[in-house]
C-alpha positions in Angstrom: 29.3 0.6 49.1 25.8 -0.4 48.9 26.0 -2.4 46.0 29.0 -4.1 47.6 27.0 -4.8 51.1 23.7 -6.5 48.6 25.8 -8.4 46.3 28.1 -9.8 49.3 25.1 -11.6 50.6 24.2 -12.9 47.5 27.0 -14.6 46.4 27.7 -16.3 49.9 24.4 -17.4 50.2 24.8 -18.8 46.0 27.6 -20.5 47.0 26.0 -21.7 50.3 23.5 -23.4 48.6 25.9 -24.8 45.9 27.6 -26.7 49.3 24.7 -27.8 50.9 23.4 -29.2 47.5 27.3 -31.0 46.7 27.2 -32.4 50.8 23.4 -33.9 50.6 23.7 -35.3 46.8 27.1 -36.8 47.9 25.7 -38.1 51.0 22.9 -40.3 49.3 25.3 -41.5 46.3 23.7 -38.9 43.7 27.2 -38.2 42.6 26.4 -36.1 39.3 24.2 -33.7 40.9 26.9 -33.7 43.9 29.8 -32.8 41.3 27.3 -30.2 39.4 26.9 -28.7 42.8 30.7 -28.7 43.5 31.5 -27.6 40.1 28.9 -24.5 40.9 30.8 -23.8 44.3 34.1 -24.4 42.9 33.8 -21.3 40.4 33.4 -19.6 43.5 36.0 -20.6 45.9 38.3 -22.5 44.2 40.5 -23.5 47.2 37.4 -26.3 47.9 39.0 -28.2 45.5 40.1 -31.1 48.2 36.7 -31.2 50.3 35.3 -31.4 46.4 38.3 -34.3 46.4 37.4 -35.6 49.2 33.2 -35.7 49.4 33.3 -37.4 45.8 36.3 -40.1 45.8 33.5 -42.8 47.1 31.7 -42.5 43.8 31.5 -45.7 42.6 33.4 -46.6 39.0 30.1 -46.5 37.1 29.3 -42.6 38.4 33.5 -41.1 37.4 32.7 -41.0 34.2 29.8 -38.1 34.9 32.2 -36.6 37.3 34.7 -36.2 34.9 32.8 -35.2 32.0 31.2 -31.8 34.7 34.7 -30.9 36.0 36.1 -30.9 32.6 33.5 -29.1 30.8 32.9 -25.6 30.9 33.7 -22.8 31.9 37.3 -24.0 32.3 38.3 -23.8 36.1 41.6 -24.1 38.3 39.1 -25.6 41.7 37.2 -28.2 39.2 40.4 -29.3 37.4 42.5 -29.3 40.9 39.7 -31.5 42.1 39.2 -33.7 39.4 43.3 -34.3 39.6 43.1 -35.2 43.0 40.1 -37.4 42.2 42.3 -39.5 39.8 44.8 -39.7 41.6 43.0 -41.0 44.4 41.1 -43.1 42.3 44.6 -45.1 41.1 44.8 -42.9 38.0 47.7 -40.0 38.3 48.0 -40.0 34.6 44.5 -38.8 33.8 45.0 -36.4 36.8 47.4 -34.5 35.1 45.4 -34.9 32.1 42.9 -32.9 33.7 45.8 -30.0 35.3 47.9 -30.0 31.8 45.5 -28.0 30.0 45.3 -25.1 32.2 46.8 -21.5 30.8 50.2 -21.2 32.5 49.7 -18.7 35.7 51.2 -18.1 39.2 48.2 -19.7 40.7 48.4 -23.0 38.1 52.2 -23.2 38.3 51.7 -23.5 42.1 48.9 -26.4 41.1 51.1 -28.0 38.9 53.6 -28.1 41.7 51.8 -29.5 44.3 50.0 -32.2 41.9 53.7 -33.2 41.5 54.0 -33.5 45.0 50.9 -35.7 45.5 51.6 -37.7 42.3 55.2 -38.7 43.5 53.3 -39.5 47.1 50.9 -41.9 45.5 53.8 -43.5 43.1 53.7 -42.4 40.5 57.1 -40.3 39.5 57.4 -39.8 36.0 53.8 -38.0 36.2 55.5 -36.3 38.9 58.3 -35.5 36.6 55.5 -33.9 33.7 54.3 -32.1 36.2 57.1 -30.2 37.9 58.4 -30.0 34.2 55.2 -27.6 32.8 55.8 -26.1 36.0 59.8 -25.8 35.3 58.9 -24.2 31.7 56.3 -21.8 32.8 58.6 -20.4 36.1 61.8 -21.5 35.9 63.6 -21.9 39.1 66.4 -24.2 40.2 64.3 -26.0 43.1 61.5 -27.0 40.0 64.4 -28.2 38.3 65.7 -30.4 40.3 62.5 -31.4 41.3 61.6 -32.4 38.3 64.6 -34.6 37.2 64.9 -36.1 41.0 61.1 -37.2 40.0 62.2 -38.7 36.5 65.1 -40.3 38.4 62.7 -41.9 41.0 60.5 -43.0 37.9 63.8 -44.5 36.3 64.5 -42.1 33.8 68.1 -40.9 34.1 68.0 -39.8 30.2 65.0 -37.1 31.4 66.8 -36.1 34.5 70.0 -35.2 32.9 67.9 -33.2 30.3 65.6 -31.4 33.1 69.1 -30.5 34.8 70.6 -29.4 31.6 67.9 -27.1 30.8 68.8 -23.3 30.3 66.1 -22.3 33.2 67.1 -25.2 35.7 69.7 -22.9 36.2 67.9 -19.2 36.6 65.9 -18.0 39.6 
């Protein structure tokens, strides 16, 4: 119990630091030691993946590069990849987005990322990365409501050809 009660502190105030550092290097345009701190806080508490989002989509074109190379590199994490997704996205770029969620080992936790990239790719207009999306999703938990998800996407991103085949897949119709 002890231990518990000394480390607690410790990682709190870690990851404390890890925000303060992402907020004031984002505030003055420092944006690779503001994704380096984010990356930090983001092993920790990977639902920060949108404030991540959100404090770095003003980096300017010349600065994503940086961005992208931090969240992608190691260790492999579902808050830097979920932020770096949302990043593209709302950086006109859905496709490299899902570039950045693809890669990730199939899990409850992913599947429910891949899912709600879909959602946000379809959003910004982009429905055949909506379609990939909901489809990894589709293959790693199948369920009729991914399924027809997924080929209402590729329909919306005017591929009827997909849509039939999503529908026609044998776990479009288990759940």
């Amino acid at each position: 119990m002890v231990v518990f009660g000394v480390f607690a502190p410790a990682v709190a105030s870690a990851q404390d630091d890890a925000l303060d550092s992402a907020y004031r290097a984002a505030e003055v345009g420092a944006w690779e030691p503001a994704a380096r701190a984010w990356k930090r806080a983001l092993e920790q508490a990977p639902t920060l993946a949108g404030a991540a989002a959100y404090t770095l989509r003003g980096a300017s074109p010349d600065s994503r590069s940086a961005i992208r190379r931090i969240f992608l590199g190691p260790p492999l994490g579902l808050g830097s990849r979920r932020a770096l997704a949302q990043l593209e996205t709302d950086w006109g770029s859905a496709r490299e987005g899902w570039v950045a969620l693809a890669t990730l080992p199939a899990s409850d936790s992913t599947v429910a990322a891949w899912a709600q990239f879909a959602d946000e790719a379809e959003a910004s207009g982009a429905p055949l990365v909506a379609r990939d999306a909901f489809a990894a999703a589709l293959a790693a938990r199948p369920s009729p409501e991914l399924a027809a998800r997924a080929a209402a996407a590729a329909l919306a991103g005017g591929d009827a050809a997909g849509a039939l085949a999503l529908s026609d897949r044998p776990e479009a119709t288990r759940g």
